[in-house]
N, C-alpha and C positions, 0 to 999 in steps of 0.2 A: 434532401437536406444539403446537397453540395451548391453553395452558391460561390463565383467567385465576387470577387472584394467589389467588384465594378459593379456588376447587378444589387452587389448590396447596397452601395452609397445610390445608386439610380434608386431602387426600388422605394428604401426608407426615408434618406435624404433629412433627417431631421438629428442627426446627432450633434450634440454639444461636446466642447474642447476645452477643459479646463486650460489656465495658463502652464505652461512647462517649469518646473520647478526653479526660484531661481536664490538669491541671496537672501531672501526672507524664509524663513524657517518655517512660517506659520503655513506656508504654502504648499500644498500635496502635489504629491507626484501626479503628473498627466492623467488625467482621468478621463473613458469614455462614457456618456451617458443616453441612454433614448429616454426621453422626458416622457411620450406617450405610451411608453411600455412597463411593467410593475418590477423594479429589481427587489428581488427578498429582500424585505423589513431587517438590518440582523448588521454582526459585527463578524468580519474577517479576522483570524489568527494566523499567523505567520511567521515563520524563521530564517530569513536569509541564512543562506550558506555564507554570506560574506562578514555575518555579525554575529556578536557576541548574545546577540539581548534580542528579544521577541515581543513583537507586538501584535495591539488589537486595533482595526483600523474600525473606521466608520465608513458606509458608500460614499461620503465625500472623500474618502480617504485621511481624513486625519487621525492621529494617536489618540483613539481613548485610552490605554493601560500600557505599560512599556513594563516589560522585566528585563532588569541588569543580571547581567552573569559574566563568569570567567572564560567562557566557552561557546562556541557554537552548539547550536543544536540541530538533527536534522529534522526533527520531527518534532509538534509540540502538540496538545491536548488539554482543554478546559475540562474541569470535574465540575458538577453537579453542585458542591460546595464554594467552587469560583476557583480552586488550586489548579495551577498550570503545573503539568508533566511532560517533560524532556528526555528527549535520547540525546545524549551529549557524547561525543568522542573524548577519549582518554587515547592519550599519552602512552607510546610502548607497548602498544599490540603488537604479535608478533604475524597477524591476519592482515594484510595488505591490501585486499580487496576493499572495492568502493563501498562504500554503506557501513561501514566497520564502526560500529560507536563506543563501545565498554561501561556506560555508566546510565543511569537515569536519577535524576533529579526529581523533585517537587518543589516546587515557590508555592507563596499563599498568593492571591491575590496584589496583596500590597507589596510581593516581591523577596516577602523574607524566605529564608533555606529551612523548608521542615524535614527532609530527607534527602537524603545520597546514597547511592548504592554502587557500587563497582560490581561489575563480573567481568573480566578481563584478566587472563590467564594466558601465557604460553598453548594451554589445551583447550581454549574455550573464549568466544568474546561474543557480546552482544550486537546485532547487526543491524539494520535499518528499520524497520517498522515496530509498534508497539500497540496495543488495545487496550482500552479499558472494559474491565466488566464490571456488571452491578453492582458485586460484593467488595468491590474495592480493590481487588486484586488487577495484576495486570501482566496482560501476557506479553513475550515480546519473542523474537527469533534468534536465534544461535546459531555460531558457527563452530563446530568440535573438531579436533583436528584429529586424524583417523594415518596411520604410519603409512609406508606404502606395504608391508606385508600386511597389514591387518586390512586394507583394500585387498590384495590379492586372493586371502583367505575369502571375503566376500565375493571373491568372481572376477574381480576389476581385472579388464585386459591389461599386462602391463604396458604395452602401447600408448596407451592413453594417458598413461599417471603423469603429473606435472611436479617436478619436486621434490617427487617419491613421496608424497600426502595427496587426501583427500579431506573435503572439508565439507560432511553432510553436515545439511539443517536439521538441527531440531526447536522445537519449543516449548520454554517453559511457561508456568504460571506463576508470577510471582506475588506473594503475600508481605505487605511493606511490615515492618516493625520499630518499634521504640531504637532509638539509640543509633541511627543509622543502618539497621537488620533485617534481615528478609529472610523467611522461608519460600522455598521451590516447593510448593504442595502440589505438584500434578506436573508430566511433561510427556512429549513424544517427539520420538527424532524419525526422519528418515531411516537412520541405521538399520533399525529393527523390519523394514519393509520392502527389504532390498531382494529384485531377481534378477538374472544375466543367464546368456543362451552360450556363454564363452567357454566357461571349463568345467564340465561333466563331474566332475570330481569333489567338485563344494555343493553344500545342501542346498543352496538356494537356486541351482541350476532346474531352466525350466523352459517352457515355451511363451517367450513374454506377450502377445497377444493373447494368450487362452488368461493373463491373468493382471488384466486391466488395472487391478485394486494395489500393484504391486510397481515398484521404481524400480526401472531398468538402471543398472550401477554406469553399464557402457551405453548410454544413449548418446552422452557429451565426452568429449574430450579435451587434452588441450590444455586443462584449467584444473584445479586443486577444487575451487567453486564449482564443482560440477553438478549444483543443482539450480543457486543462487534464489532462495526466497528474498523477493523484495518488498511484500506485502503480507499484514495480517488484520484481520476483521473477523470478528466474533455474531455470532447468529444467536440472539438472544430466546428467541421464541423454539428453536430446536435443540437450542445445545450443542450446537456444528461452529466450528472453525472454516475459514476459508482463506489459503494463502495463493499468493503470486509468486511461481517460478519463472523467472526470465529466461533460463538459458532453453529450459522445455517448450519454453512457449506456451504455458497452460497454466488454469487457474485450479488448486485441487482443495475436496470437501471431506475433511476430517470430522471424526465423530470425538466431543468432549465429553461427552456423559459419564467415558470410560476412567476408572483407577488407572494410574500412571504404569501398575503392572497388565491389566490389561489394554493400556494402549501399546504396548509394549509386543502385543501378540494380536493374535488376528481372531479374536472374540474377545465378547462382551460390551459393555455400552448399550444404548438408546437400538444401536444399528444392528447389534449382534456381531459387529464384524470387528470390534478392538480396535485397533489404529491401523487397519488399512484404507486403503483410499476407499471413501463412501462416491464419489466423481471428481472425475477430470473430465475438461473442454479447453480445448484450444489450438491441440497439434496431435491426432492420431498417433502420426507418428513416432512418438515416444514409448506407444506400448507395442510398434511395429505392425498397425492396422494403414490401411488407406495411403495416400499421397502427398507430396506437397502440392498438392490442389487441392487436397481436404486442412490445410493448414488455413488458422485463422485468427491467431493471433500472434503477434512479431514484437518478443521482447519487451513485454509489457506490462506495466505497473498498477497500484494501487485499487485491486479488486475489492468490492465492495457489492453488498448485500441490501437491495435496497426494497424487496419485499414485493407486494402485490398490489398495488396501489395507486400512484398519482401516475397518469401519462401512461397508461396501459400496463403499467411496471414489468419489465422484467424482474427474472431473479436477483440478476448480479450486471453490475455496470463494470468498467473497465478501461483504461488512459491505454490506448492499443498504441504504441511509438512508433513501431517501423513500418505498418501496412501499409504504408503506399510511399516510394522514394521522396517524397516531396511534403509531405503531411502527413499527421496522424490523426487517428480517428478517437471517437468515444463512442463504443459500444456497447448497447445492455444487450444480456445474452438470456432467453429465459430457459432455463435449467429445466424438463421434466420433471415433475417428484410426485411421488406417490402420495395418499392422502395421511397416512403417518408422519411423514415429513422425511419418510428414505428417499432412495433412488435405483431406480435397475442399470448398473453397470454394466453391462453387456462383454465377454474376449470376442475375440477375431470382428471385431465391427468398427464402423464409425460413431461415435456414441452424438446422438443428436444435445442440441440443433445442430443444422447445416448450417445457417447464419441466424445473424442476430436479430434482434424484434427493433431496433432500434440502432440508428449510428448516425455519429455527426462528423461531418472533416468540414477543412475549411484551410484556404492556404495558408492565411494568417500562424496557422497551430502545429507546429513541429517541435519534436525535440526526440534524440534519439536516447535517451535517456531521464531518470528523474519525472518526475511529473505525475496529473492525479485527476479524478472527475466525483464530483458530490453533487448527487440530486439532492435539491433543497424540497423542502417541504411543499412550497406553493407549484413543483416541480418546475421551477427551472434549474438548471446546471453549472456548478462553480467547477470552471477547467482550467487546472495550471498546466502551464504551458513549463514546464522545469527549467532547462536550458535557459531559455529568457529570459525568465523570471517575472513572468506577464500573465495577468488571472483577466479570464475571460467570465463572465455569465451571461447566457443563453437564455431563450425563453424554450415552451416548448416548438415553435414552430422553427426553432434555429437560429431567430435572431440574436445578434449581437447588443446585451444591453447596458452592459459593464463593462468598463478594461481599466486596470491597474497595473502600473509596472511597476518592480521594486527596483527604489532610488539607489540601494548600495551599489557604487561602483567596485569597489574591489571584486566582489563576487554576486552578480543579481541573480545566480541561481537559486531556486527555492524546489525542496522537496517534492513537497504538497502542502497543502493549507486546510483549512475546514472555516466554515462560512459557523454560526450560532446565531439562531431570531435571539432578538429583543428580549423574550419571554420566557430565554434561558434559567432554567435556577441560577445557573452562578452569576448572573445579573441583578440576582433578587435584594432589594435594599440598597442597591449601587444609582450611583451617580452617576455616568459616561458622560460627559464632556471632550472636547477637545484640549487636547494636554499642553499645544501651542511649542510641539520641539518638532525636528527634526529628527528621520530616522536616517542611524550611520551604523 
């Protein structure tokens, strides 16, 4: 899959160049195209870091649907019904870290505000990722803010503490309501799962390779974020959660089936084991097995669940940022799992795979932060490049058969995106035209 950019203009040689954006509005941003190659059928969503307002593009790249807002959003998501949902930043968090949002929204389609929700607190704020599930509800991640004796009580070296706070993740589920209201029906935090080898004397002192299912408090240092989920995806068919730690370097598989007081403890649920880790992959090292030669994933985003199916499928795909000083990678990883749908976590091991079933780089594709990978349906791959604010999609043999840049100057960073076919519900009865503006 490593081609550099030479061999590939030699190899294909047939790519088309739209003109570069210029005083005419109606005109899209620079677009890559392979005419002889199949790009997904479907419409891109997207939120500039640098705008207020999120759009839905066409592979020509022009605006079918534009939502106005007072705010950035980092993340946005089409419903089944055609409502777009937002993680928007609010104002006066007292959480400073990157990803920090406080509020979620809904627009309908046509742009009107049918809900607002704030959770943004001194003790508490909402943070980069969000899912939706079936029932309507929607999970998203948290940052709580934990003193530094109430770390110490848990074990935390005080060497490490930054601030004299810590700031585990946890996440809730939330259930939207009338009147701008929401019920938390279901949550789990880190806090409740936490071991350390540092001081004897607190209950959760232990040997953290004998117990893999468990987060070591002193793994990171340095940072108040010393766990930093920056991803979340829901597993429909098992009822498992799956987020992205950056600072770990690993992606871990929570059990949902459980009551919020049994994820709260280590029984019960689907798994039998309450909200301990069902698997982690990606750095040994975190539960103190193996090397940094068994490391293999480098601060990395946007994990996702993409099942058993098109393109050999792995388990889980992955926007891997910093494995190689020069480029990142996309990696599908495929996960062991038993025919229940558990997993045998194994202490004192390396928990396979060794590597992945699947990885793409390509110099073109760097960013040491931000960014994302979605197998599409007909299996090729939509990869934001974060940093750049540049969407690539891939066939499966690697090629390059789309490229988008986003036109905001002030900030053409972009989160992640999600691609939608044509065939969408929330397309159903819709008109998509080009909307003939310009995005700013």
């Amino acid at each position: 899959m490593k081609k550099k950019l030479g061999k590939f203009l030699v190899l294909f040689c047939i790519v088309l160049f739209f003109n570069c954006k210029d005083d005419d509005a109606t005109t899209p941003t620079p677009i890559v195209l392979n005419e002889n190659l199949v790009v997904y059928d479907g419409y891109t969503l997207f939120s500039p870091l640098g705008s207020n307002n999120t759009f839905l593009i066409n592979n020509e790249g022009f605006v079918v649907n534009k939502w106005e807002s007072e705010t950035p959003a980092l993340i946005s998501y089409l419903t089944d019904e055609g409502n777009l949902i937002r993680a928007i930043r609010q104002e006066g968090s007292n959480f400073t870290g990157g990803g920090a949002t406080g509020a979620i929204e809904i627009l309908s389609f046509e742009g009107d505000e049918l809900w607002f929700w704030e959770y943004n607190t001194s003790n508490y704020v909402l943070h980069h990722d969000i899912a939706l599930l079936p029932n309507g509800n929607i999970l998203a991640t948290v940052w709580e803010l934990k003193s530094g004796n109430e770390a110490i009580t848990k074990g935390r070296n005080p060497s490490l503490l930054f601030a004299n706070e810590v700031w585990p993740c946890k996440v809730i589920e939330i259930k939207p309501l009338a009147n701008n209201q929401a019920e938390i029906v279901w949550e789990w935090s880190v806090w409740d799962h936490l071991i350390q080898d540092h001081d004897a004397t607190k209950e959760n002192f232990g040997i953290v390779s004998e117990h893999p299912e468990l987060i070591n408090i002193n793994f990171s240092g340095g940072d108040a974020n010393f766990n930093h989920l920056n991803s979340i995806d829901y597993i429909e068919e098992l009822d498992q959660i799956v987020v992205s730690s950056r600072v770990f370097n690993e992606f871990w598989i929570i059990d949902h089936s459980t009551t919020t007081a049994e994820a709260a403890s280590h029984v019960g649920g689907n798994s039998t084991k309450g909200g301990d880790l069902l698997y982690r992959w990606g750095n040994p090292q975190a539960y103190n097995s193996g090397t940094s030669e068994n490391q293999r994933l480098f601060g990395q985003h946007d994990v996702t669940w993409i099942g058993n199916t098109i393109n050999n499928g792995g388990n889980f795909m992955v926007f891997n940022n910093n494995k190689f000083s020069d480029k990142s990678s996309i990696d599908e990883i495929l996960i062991p799992q038993l025919a229940n749908g558990t997993y045998e976590l194994m202490p004192n091991t390396i928990n396979l795979p060794e590597t992945s079933v699947w990885s793409y780089d390509n110099e073109l594709i760097f960013s040491s932060r931000l960014s994302g990978a979605q197998r599409l349906p007909n299996g090729n791959t939509l990869i934001t490049e974060g940093g750049a604010g540049t969407l690539f999609e891939i066939n499966q043999s690697g090629t390059i058969i789309w490229q988008y840049q986003n036109p905001v100057e002030t900030n053409v960073s972009i989160f992640k995106v999600d691609k939608y076919g044509k065939n969408h519900p929330a397309f159903e009865g819709r008109v998509l035209t080009s909307l003939q503006i310009e995005i700013e």
